[in-house]
Residue frames as a rotation matrix with the C-alpha (Angstrom) as fourth column:
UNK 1
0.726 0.672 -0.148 5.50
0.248 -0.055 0.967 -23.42
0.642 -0.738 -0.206 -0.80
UNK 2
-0.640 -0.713 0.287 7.54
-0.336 -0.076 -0.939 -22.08
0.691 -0.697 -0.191 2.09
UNK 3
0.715 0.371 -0.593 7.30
0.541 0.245 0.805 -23.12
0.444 -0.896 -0.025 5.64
UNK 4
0.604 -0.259 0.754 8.10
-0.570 -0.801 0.182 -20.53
0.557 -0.540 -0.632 8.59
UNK 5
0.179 -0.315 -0.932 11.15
0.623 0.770 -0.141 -22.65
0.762 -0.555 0.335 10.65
UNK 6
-0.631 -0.564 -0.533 12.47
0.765 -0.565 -0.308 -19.12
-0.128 -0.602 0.788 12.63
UNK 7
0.515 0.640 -0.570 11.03
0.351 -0.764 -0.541 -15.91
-0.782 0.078 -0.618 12.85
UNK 8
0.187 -0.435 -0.881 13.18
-0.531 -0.799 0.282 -14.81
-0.826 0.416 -0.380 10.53
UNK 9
-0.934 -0.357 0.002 14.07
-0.184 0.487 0.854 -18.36
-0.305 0.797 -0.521 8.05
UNK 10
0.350 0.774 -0.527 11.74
-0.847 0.021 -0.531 -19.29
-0.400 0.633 0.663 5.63
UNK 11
-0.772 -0.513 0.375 12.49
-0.027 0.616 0.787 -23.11
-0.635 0.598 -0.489 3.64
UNK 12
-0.227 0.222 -0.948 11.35
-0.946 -0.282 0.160 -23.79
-0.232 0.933 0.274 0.17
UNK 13
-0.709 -0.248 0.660 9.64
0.090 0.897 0.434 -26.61
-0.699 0.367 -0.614 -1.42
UNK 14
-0.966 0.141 -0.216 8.13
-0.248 -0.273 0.930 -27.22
0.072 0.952 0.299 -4.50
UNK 15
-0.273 0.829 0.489 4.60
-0.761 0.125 -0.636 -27.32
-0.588 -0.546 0.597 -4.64
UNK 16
-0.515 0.023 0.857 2.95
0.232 0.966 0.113 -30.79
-0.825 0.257 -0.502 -5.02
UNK 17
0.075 0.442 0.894 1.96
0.869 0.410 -0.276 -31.75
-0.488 0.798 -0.353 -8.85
UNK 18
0.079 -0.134 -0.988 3.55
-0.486 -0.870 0.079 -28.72
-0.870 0.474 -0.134 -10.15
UNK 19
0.548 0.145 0.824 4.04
0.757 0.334 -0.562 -28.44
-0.357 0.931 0.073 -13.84
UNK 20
0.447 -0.491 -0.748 6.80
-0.257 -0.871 0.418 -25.77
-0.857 0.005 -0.516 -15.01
UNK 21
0.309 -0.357 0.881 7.59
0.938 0.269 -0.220 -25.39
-0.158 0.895 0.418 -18.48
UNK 22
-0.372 -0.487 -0.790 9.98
0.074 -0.864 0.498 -22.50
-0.925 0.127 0.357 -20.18
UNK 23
0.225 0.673 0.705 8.18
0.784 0.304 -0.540 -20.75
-0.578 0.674 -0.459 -23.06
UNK 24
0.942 -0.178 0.284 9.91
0.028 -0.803 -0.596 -18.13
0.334 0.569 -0.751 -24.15
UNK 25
0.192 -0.897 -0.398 14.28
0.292 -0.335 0.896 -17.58
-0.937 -0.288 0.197 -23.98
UNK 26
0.823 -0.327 0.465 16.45
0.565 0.379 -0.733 -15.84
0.064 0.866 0.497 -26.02
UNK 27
-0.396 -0.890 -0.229 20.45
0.915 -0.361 -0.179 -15.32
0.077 -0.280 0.957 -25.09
UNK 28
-0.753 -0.434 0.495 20.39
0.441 -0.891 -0.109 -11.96
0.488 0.136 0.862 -26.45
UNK 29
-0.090 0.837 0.539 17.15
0.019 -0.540 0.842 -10.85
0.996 0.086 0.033 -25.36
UNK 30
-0.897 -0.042 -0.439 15.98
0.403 0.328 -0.854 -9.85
0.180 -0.944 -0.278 -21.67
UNK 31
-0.263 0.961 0.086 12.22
0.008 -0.087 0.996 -10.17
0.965 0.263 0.015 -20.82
UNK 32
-0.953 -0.111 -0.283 9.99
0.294 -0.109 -0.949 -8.97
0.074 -0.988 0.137 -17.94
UNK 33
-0.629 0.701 -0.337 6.55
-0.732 -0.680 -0.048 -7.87
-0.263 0.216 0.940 -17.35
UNK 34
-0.985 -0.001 -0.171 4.26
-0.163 0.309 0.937 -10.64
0.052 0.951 -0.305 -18.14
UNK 35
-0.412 0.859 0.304 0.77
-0.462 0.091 -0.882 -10.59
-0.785 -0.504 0.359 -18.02
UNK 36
-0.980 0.187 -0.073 -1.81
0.072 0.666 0.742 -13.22
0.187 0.722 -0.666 -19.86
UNK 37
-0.131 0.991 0.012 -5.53
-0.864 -0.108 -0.492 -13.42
-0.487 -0.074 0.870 -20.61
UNK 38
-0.680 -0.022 0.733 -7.51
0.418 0.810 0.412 -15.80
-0.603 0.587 -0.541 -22.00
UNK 39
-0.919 0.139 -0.369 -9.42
-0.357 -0.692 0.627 -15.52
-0.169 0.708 0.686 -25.00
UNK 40
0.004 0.946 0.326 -11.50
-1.000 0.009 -0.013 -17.85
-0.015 -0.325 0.945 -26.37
UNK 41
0.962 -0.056 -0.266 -11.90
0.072 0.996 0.052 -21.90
0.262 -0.070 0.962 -25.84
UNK 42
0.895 -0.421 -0.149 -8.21
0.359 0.479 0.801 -22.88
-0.266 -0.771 0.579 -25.17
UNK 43
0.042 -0.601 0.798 -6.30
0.645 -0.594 -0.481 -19.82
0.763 0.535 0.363 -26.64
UNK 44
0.431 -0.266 -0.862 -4.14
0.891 -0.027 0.454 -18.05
-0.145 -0.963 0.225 -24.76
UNK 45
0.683 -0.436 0.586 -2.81
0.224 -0.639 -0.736 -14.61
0.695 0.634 -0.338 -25.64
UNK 46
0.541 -0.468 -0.699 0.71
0.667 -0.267 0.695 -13.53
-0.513 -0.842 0.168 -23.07
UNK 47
0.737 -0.307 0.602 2.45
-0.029 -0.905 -0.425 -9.86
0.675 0.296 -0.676 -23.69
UNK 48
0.739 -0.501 -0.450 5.60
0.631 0.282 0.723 -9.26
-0.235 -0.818 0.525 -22.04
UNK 49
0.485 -0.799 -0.355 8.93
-0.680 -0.600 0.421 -6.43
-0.549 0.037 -0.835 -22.24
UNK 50
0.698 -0.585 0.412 11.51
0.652 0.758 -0.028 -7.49
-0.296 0.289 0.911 -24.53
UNK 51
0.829 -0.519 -0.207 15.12
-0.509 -0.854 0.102 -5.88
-0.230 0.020 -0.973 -24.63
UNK 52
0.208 -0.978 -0.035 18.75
-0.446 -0.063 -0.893 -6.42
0.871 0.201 -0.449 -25.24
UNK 53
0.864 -0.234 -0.445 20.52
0.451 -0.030 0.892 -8.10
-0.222 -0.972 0.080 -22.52
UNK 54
0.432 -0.634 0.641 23.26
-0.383 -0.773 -0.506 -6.00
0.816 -0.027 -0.577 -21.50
UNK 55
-0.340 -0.937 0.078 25.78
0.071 -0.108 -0.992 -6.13
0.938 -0.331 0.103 -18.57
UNK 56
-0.942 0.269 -0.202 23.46
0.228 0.068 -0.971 -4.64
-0.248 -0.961 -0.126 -16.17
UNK 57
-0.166 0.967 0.195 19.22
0.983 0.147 0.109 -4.95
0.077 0.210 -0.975 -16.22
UNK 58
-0.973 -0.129 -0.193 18.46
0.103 -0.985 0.141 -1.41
-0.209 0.118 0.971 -17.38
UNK 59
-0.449 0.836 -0.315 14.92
0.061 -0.323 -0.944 0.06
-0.891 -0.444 0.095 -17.58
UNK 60
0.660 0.276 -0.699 15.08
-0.537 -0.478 -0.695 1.73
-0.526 0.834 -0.167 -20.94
UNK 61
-0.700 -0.391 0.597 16.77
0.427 0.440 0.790 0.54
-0.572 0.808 -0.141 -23.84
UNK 62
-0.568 0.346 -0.747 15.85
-0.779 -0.520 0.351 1.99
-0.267 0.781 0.565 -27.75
UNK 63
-0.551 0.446 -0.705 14.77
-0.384 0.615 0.689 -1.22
0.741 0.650 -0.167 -29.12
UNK 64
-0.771 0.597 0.222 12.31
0.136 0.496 -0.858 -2.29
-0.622 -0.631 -0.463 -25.95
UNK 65
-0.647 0.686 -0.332 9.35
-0.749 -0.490 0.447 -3.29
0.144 0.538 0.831 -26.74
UNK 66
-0.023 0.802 0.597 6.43
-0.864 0.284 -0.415 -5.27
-0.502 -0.526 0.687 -26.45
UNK 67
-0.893 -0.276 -0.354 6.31
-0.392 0.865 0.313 -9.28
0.220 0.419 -0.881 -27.40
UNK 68
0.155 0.706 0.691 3.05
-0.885 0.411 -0.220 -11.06
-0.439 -0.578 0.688 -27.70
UNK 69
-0.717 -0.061 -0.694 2.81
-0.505 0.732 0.457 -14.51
0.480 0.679 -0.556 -28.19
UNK 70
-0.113 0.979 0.167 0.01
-0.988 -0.129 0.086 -17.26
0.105 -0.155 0.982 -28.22
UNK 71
-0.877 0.076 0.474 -0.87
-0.054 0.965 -0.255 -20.96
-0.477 -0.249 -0.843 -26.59
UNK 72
-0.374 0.603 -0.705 -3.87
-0.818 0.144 0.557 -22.91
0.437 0.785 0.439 -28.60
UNK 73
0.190 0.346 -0.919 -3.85
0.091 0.926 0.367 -25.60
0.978 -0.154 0.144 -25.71
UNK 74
0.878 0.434 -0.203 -4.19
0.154 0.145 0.977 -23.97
0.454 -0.889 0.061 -22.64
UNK 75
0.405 -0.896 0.183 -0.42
-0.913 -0.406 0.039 -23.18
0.040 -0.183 -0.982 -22.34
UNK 76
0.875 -0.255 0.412 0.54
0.211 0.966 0.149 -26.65
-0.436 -0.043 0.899 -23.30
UNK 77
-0.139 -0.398 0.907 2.98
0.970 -0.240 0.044 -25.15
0.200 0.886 0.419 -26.67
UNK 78
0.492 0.227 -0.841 3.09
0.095 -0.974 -0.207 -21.46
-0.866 0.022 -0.500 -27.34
UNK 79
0.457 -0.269 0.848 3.94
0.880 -0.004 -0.476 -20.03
0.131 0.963 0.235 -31.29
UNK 80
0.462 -0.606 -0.647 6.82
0.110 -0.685 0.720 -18.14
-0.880 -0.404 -0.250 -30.60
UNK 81
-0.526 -0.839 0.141 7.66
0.593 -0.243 0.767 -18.08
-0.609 0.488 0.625 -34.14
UNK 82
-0.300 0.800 0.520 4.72
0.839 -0.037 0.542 -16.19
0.453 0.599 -0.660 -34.88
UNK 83
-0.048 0.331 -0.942 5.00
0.907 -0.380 -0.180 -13.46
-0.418 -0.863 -0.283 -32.51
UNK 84
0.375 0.391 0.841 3.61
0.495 -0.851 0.174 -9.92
0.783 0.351 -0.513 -32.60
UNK 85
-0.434 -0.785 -0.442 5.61
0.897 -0.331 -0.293 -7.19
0.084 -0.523 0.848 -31.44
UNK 86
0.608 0.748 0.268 4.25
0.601 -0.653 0.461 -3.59
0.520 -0.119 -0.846 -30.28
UNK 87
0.962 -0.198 -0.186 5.10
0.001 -0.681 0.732 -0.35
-0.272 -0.705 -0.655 -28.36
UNK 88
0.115 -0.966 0.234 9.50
0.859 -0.021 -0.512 -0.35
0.499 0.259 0.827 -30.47
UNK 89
0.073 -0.219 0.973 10.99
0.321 -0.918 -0.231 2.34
0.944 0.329 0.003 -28.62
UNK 90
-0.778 -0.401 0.484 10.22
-0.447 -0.190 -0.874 2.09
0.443 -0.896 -0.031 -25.16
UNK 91
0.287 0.957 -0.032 7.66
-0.552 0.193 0.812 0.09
0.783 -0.216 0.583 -24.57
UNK 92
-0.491 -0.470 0.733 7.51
-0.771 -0.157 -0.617 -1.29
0.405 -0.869 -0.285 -20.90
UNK 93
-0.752 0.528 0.395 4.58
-0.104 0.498 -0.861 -3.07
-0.651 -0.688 -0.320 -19.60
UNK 94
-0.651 0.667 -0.363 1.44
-0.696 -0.334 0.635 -3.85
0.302 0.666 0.682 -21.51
UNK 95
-0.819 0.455 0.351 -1.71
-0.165 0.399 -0.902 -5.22
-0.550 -0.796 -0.252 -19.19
UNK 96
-0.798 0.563 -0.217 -4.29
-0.145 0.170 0.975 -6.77
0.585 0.809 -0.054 -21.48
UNK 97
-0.378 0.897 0.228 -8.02
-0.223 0.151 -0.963 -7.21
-0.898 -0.415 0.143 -20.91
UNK 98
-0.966 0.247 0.080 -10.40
0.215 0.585 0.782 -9.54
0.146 0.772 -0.618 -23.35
UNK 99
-0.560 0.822 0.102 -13.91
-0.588 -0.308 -0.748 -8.29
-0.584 -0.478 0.656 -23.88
UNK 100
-0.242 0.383 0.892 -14.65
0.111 0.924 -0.366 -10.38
-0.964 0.010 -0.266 -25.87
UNK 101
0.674 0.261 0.691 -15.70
0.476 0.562 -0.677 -11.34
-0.565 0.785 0.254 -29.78
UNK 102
0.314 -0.920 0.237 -11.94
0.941 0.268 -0.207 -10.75
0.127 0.288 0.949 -30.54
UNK 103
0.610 -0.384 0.693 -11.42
-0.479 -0.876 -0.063 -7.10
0.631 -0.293 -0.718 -28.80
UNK 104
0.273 -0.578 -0.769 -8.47
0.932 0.358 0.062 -7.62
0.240 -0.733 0.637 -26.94
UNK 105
0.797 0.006 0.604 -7.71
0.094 -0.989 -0.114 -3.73
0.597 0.148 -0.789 -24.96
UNK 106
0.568 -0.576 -0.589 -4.38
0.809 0.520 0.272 -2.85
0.150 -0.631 0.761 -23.12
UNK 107
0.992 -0.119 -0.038 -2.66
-0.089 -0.889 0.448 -0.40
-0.087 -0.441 -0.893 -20.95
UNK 108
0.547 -0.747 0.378 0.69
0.509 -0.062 -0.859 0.40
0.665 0.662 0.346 -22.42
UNK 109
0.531 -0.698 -0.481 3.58
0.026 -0.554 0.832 2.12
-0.847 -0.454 -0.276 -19.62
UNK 110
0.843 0.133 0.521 5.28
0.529 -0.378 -0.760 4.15
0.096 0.916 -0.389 -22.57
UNK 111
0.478 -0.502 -0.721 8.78
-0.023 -0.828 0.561 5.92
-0.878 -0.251 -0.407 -22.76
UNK 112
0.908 -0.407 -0.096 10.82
-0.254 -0.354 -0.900 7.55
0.332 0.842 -0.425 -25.46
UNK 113
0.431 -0.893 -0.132 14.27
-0.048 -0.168 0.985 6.76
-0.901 -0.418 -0.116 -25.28
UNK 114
0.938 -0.310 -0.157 17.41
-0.223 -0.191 -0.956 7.75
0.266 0.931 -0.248 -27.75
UNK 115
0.396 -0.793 -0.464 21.05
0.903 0.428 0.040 6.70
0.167 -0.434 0.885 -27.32
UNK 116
0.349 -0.074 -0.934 23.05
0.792 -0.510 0.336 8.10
-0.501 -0.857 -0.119 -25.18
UNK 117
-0.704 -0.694 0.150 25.17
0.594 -0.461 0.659 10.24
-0.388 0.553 0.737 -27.82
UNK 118
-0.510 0.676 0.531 21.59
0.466 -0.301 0.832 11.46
0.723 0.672 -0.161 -29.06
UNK 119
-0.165 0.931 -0.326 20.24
0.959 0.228 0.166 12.58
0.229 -0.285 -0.931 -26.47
UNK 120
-0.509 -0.253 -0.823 21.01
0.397 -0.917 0.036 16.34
-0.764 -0.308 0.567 -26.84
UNK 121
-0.925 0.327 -0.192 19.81
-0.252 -0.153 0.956 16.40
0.283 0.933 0.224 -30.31
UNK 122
-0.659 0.675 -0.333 16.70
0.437 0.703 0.561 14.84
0.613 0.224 -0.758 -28.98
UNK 123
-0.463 0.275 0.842 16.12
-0.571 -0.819 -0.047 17.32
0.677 -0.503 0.537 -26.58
UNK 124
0.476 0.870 -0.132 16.06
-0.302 0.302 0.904 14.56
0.826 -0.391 0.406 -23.78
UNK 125
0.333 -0.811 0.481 18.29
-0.850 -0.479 -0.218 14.54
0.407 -0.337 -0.849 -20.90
UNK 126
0.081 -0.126 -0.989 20.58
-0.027 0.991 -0.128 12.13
0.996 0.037 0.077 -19.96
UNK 127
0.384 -0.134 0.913 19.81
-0.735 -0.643 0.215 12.27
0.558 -0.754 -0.346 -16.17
UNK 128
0.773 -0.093 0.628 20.40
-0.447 0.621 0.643 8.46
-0.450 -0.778 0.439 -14.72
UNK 129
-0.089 -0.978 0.190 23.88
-0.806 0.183 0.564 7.26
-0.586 -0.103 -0.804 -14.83
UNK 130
-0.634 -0.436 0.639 22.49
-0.429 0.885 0.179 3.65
-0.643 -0.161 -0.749 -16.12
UNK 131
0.597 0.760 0.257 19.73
0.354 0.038 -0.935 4.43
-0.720 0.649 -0.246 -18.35
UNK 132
-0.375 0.035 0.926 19.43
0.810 -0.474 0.346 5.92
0.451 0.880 0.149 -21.80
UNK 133
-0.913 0.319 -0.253 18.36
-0.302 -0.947 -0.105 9.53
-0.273 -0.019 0.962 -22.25
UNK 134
-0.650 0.760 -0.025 14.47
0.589 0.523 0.616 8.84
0.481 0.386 -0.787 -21.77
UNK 135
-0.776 0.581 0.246 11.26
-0.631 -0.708 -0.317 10.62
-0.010 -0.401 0.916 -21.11
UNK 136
-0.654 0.754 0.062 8.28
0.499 0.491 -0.714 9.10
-0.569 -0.436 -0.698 -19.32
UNK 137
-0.815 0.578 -0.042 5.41
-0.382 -0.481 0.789 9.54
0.436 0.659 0.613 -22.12
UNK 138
-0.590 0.638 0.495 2.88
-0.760 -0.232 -0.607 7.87
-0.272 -0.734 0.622 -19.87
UNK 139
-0.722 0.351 0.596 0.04
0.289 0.936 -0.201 5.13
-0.629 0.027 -0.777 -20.21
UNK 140
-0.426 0.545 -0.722 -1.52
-0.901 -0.326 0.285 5.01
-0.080 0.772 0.630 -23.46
UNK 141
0.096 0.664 0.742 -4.82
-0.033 0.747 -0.664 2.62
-0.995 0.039 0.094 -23.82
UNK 142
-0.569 -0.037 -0.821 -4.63
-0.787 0.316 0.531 0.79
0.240 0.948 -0.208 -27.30
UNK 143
0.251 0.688 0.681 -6.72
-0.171 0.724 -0.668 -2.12
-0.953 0.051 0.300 -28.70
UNK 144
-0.860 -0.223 -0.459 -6.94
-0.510 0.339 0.791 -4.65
-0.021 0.914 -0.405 -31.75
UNK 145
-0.315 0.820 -0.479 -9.69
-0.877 -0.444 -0.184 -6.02
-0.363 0.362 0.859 -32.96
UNK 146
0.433 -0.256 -0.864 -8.60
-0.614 0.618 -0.490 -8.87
0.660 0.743 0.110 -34.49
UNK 147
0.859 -0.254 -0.445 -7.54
0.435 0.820 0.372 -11.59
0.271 -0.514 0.814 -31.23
UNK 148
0.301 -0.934 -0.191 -3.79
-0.348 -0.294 0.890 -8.99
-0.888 -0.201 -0.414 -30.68
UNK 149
0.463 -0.544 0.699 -2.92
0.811 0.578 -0.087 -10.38
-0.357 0.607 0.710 -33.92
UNK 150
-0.501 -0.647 0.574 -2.26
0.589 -0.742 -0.322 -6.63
0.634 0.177 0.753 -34.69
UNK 151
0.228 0.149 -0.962 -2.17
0.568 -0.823 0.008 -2.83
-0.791 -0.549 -0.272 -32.86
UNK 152
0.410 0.202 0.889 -3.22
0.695 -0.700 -0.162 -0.28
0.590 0.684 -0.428 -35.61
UNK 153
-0.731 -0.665 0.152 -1.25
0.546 -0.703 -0.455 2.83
0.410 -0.250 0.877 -34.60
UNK 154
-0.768 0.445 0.461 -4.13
-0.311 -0.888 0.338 4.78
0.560 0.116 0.821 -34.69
UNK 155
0.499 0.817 -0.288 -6.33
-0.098 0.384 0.918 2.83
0.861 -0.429 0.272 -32.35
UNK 156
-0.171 -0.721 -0.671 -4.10
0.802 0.293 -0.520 4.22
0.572 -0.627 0.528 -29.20
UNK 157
0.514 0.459 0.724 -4.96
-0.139 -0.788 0.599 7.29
0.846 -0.409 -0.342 -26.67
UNK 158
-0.637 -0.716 0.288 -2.69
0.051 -0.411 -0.910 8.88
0.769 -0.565 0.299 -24.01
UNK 159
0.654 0.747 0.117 -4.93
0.088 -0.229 0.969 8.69
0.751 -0.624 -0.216 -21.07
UNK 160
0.886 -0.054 -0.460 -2.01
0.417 -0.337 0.844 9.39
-0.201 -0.940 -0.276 -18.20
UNK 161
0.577 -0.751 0.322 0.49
-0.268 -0.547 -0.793 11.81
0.772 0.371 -0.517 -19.18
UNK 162
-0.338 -0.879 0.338 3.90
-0.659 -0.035 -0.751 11.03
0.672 -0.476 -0.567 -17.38
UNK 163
-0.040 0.025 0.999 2.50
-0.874 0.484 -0.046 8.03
-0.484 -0.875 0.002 -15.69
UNK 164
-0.674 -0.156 -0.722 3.23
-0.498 0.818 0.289 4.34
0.545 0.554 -0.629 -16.36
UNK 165
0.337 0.662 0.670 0.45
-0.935 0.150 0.323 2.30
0.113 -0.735 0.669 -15.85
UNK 166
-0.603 -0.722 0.339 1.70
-0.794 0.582 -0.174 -1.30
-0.072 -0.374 -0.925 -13.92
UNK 167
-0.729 0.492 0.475 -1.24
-0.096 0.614 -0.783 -3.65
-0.678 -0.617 -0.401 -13.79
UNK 168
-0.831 0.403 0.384 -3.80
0.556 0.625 0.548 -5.31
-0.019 0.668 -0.744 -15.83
UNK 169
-0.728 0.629 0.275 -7.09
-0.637 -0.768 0.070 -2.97
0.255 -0.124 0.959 -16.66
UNK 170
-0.819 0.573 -0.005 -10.37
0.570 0.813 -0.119 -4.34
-0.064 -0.100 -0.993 -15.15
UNK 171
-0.769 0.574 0.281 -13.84
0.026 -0.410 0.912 -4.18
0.639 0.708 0.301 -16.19
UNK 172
-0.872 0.464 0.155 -16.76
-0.288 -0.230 -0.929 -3.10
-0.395 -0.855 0.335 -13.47
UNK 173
-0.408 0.730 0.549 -20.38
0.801 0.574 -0.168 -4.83
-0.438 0.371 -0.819 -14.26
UNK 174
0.254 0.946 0.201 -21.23
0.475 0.059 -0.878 -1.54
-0.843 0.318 -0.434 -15.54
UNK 175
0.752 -0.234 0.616 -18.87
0.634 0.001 -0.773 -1.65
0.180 0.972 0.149 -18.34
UNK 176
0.925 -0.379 -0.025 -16.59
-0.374 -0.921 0.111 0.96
-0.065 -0.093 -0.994 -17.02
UNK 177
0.748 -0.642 -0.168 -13.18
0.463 0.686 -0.561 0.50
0.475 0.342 0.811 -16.89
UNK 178
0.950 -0.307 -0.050 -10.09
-0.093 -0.432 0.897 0.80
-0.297 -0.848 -0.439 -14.00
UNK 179
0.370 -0.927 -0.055 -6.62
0.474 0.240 -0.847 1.02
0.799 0.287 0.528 -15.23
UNK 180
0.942 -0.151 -0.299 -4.34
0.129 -0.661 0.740 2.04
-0.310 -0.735 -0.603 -12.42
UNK 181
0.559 -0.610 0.561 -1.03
0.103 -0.620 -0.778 4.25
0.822 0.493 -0.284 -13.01
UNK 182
0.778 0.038 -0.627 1.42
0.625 -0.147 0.767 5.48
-0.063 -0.988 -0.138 -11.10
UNK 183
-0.035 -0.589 0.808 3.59
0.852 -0.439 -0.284 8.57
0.522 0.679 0.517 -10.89
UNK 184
-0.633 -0.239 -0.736 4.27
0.763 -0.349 -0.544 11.77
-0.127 -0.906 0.403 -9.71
UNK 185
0.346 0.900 0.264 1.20
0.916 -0.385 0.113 14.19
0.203 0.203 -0.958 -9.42
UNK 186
0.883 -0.049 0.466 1.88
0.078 -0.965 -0.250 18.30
0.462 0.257 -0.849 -10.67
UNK 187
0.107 -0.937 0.333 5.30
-0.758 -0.294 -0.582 19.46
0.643 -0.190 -0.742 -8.35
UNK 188
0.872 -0.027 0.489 5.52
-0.462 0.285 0.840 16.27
-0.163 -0.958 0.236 -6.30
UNK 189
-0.164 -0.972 -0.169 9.08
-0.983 0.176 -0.057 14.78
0.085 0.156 -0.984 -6.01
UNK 190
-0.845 -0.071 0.531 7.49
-0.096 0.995 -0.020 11.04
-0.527 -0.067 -0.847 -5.10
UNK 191
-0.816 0.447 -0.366 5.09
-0.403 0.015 0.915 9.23
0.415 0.894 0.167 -6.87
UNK 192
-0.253 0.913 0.319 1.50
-0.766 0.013 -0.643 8.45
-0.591 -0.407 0.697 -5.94
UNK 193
-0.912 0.302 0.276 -0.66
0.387 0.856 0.342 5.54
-0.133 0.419 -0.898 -7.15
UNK 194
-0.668 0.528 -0.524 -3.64
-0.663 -0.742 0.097 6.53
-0.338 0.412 0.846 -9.23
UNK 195
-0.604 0.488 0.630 -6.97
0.391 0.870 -0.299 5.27
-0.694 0.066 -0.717 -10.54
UNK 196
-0.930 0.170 -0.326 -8.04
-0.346 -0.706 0.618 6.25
-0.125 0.688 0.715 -14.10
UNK 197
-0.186 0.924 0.334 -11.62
0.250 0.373 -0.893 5.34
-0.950 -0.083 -0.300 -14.83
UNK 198
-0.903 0.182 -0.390 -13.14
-0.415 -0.129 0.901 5.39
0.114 0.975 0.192 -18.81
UNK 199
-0.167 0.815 0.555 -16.76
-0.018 0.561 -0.828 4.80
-0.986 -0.148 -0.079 -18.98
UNK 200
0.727 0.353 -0.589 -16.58
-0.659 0.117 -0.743 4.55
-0.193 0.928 0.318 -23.48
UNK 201
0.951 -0.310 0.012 -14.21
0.283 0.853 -0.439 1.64
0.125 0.420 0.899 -23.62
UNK 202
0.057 -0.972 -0.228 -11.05
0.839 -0.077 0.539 3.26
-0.542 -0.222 0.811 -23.00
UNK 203
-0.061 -0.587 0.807 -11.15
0.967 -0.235 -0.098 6.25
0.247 0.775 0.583 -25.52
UNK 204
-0.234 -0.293 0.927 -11.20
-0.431 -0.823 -0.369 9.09
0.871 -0.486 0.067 -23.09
């Protein structure tokens, strides 16, 4: 909780009958991005960036990629030695939605990246001083069937070229579906914020 003391200070206190537990570290590893649903009864499903740490927090990285792992009590525990990994390569963000009887469907922010030495051969420039050589492949809707326990390659669809989408997808009473994106639209130099819409589940 903060309280306002100045126009300008802010103090900090914890809020009453918190509960704060760490459920996921590892040294080497540097995580970001997390978004959670629930499934069903007191199962929890949470997705999240996982990378290298490095020196300095870098966007891209080859080996990013997606981490899910699951709680069975409501986020009491979580099986982190059981996790399912997704998106190797650049995966970024990955906003889940549960429609139920074990579809789980999610919006994927996607980039290629190759080390730096590669990235001529790869025919991807190296343009930011602090990145990898990466290209922005855009937000691709995927699904599993099966609770996230897996992501079938083939059950995945580009729906925003060059745009990463940031935010959980949501589902409108008549079934449609809002993923929002964001990115730059035909010759603009800044990016815009977008709303994709899918009225067959996500596959166009």
């Amino acid at each position: 909780m903060a309280n306002k003391t100045k126009d300008t200070d802010f103090t900090y206190k914890p809020a009453a009958k918190r509960r704060q537990s760490q459920i996921f570290f590892d040294p080497h590893s540097y995580s970001a991005f997390p978004h959670v649903i629930q499934l069903e009864g007191n199962e929890l499903l949470l997705a999240f960036r996982q990378a290298p740490k490095q020196d300095v927090v870098r966007h891209t990285h080859p080996r990013s990629l997606i981490t899910l792992i699951r709680s069975y009590d409501n986020g009491q525990s979580w099986d982190i030695e059981n996790a399912a990994q997704m998106g190797a390569g650049g995966g970024q963000e990955l906003g889940l939605i549960y429609f139920g009887k074990g579809k789980v469907g999610g919006a994927l922010a996607t980039h290629e990246v190759v080390p730096v030495d590669e990235g001529q051969r790869a025919g991807i420039a190296h343009i930011h001083e602090h990145e990898y050589p990466f290209d922005n492949v855009g937000g691709v809707w995927c699904w599993s069937d099966n609770y996230g326990l897996t992501w079938r390659v083939e059950h995945s669809t580009l729906f925003a070229d060059k745009m990463q989408s940031c935010a959980p997808p949501v589902q409108l009473s008549d079934g449609a579906l809002l993923v929002p994106t964001y990115g730059a639209v035909g010759r603009a130099t800044f990016s815009s914020a977008i709303l994709h819409r899918s009225a067959d589940s996500g596959r166009t």
